[in-house]
Backbone bond lengths (Angstrom), bond angles and torsions (degrees), N, CA, C in turn:
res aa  C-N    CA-C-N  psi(-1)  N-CA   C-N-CA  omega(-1)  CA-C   N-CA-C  phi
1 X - - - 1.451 - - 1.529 109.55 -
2 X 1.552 121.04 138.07 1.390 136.16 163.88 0.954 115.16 -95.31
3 X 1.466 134.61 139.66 1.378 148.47 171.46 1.561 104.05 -108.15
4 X 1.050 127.51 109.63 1.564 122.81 -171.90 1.901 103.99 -120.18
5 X 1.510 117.46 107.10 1.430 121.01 165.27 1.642 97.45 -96.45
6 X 1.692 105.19 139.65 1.417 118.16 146.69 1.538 111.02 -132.33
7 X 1.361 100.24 165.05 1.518 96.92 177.86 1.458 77.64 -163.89
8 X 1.972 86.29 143.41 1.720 125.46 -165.29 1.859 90.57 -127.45
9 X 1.436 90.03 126.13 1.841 101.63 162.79 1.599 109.64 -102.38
10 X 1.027 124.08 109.89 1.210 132.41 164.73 1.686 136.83 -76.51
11 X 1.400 123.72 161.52 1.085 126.22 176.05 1.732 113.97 -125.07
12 X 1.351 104.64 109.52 1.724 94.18 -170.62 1.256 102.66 -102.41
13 X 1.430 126.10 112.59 1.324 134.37 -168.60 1.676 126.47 -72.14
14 X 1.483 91.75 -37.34 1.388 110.06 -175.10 1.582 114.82 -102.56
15 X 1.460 125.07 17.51 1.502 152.21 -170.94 1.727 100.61 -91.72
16 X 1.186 121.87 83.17 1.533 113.82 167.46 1.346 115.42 -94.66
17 X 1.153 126.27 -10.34 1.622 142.09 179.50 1.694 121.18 -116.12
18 X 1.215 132.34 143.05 1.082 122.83 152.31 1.717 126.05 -26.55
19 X 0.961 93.87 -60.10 1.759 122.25 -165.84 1.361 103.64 -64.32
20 X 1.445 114.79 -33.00 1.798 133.79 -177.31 1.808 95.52 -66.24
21 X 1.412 107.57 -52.70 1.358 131.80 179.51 1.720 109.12 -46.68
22 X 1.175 95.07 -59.39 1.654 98.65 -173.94 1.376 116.90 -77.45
23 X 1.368 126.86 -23.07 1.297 127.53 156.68 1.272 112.39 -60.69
24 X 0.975 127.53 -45.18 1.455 125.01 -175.17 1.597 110.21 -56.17
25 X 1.383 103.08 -69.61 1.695 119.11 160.29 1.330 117.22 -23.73
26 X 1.262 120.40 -61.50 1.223 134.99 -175.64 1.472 120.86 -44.31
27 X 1.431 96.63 -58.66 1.747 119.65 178.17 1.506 105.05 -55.96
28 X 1.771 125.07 -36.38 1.117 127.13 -140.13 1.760 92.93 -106.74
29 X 1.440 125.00 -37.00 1.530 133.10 160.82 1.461 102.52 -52.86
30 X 1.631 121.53 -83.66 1.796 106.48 -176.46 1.480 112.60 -33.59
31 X 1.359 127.39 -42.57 1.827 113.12 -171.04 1.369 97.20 -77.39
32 X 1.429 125.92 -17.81 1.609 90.09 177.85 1.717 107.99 -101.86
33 X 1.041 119.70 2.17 1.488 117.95 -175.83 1.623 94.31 -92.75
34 X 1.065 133.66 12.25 1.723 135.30 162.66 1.780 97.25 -84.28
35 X 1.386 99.18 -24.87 2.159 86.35 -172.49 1.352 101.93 -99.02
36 X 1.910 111.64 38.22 1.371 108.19 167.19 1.814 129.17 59.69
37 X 1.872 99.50 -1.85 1.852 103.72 158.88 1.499 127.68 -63.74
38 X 0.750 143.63 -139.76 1.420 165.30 -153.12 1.566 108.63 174.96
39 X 1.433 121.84 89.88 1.229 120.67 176.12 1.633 113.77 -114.83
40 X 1.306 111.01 155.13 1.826 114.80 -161.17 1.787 86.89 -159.83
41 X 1.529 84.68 138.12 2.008 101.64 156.42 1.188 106.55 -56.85
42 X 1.287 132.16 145.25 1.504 93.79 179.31 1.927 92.77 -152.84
43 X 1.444 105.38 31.64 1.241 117.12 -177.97 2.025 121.39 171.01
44 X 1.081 115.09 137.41 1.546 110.87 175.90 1.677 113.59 81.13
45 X 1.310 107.08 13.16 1.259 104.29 167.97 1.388 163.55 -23.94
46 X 2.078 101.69 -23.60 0.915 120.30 -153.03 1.330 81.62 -130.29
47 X 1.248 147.73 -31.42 1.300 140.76 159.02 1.384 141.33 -36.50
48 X 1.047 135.85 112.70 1.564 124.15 -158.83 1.627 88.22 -84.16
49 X 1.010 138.78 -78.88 1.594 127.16 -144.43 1.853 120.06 -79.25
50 X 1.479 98.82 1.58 1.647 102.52 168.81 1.657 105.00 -152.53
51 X 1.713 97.56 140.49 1.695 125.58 -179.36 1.539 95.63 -106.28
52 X 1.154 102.18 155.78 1.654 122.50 157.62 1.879 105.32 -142.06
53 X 1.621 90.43 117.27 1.493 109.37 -174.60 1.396 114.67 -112.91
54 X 1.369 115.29 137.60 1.699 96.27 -170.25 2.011 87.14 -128.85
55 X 1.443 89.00 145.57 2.011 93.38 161.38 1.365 106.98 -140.89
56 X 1.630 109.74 151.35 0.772 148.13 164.29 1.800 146.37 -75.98
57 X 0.570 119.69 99.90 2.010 98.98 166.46 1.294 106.28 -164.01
58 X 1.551 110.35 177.43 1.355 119.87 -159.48 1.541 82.19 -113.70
59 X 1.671 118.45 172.48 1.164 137.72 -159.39 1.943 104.41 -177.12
60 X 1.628 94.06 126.10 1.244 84.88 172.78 1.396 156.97 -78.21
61 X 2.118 90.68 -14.25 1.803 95.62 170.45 1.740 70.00 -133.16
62 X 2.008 108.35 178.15 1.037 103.85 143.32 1.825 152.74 -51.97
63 X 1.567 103.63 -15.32 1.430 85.52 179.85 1.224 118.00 -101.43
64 X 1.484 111.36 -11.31 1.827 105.38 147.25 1.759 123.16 -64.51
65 X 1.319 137.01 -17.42 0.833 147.85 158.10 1.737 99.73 -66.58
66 X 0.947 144.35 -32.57 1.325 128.98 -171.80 1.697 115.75 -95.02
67 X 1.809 101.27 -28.55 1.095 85.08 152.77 1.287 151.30 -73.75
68 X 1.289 99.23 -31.12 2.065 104.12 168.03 1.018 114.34 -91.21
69 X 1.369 123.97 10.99 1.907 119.69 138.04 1.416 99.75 -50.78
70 X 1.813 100.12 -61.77 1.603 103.22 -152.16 1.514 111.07 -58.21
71 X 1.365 126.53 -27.89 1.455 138.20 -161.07 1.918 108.62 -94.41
72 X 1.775 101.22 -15.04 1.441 94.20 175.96 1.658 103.90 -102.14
73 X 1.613 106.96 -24.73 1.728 101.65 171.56 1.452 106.95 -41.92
74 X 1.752 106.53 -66.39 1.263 123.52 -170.06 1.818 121.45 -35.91
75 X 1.759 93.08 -32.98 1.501 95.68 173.12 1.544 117.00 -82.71
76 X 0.931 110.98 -35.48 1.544 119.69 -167.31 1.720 98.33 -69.57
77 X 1.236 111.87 -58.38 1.602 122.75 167.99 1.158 123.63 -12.60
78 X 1.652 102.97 -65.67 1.588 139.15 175.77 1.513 111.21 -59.71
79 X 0.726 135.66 -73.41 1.798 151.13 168.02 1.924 98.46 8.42
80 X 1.355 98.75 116.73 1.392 130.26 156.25 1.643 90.72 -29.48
81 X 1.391 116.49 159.96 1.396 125.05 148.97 1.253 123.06 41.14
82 X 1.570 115.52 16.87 1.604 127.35 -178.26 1.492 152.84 -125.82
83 X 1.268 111.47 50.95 1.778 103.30 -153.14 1.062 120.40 -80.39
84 X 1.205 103.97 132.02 1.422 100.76 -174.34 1.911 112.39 -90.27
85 X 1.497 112.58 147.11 1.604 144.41 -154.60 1.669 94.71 -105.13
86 X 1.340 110.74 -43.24 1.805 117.01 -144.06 1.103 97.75 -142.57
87 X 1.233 114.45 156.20 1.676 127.19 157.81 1.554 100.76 -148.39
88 X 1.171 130.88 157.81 1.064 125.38 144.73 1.902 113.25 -159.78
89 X 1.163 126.68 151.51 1.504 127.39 -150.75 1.239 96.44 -158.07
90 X 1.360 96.54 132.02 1.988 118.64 -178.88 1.296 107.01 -126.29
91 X 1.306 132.03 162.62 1.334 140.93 -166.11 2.018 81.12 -127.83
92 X 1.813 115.53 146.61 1.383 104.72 174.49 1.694 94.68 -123.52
């Protein structure tokens, strides 16, 4: 079994409000909790123009673990209203 954490720091450009912020977030957590991770804010909370989001999941060898890295980068990447600054990814 793989335990795979990443966490993405973002830049939300078009975020002038909290609330602007959490919609955005919001939209961007439900699409990745469809690829079966565990995703959480998991930093910068109080900031309107940057999130830090981290996900989770277990995997049974590494190269299923590498693919739903590759398929949640791909989402996070993609995301309306979101650029991403950071990545960073640990194997546990």
């Amino acid at each position: 079994m793989v335990v795979t954490l990443s966490t993405w720091e973002l830049v939300l450009p078009g975020s002038g409000s909290l609330k602007e912020k959490r919609s955005v977030l919001r939209s961007l957590k439900d699409r990745l909790s469809r690829l079966n991770v565990s995703v959480a804010e998991s930093g910068l909370q109080d900031q309107r123009g940057r999130a830090r989001i981290s996900v989770v999941f277990l995997a049974a060898h590494s190269a299923q673990a590498d693919s739903i890295l590759a398929s949640v980068d791909r989402l996070v990447a993609g995301a309306r209203d979101a650029v991403v600054i950071a990545n960073t990814s640990e194997r546990l």
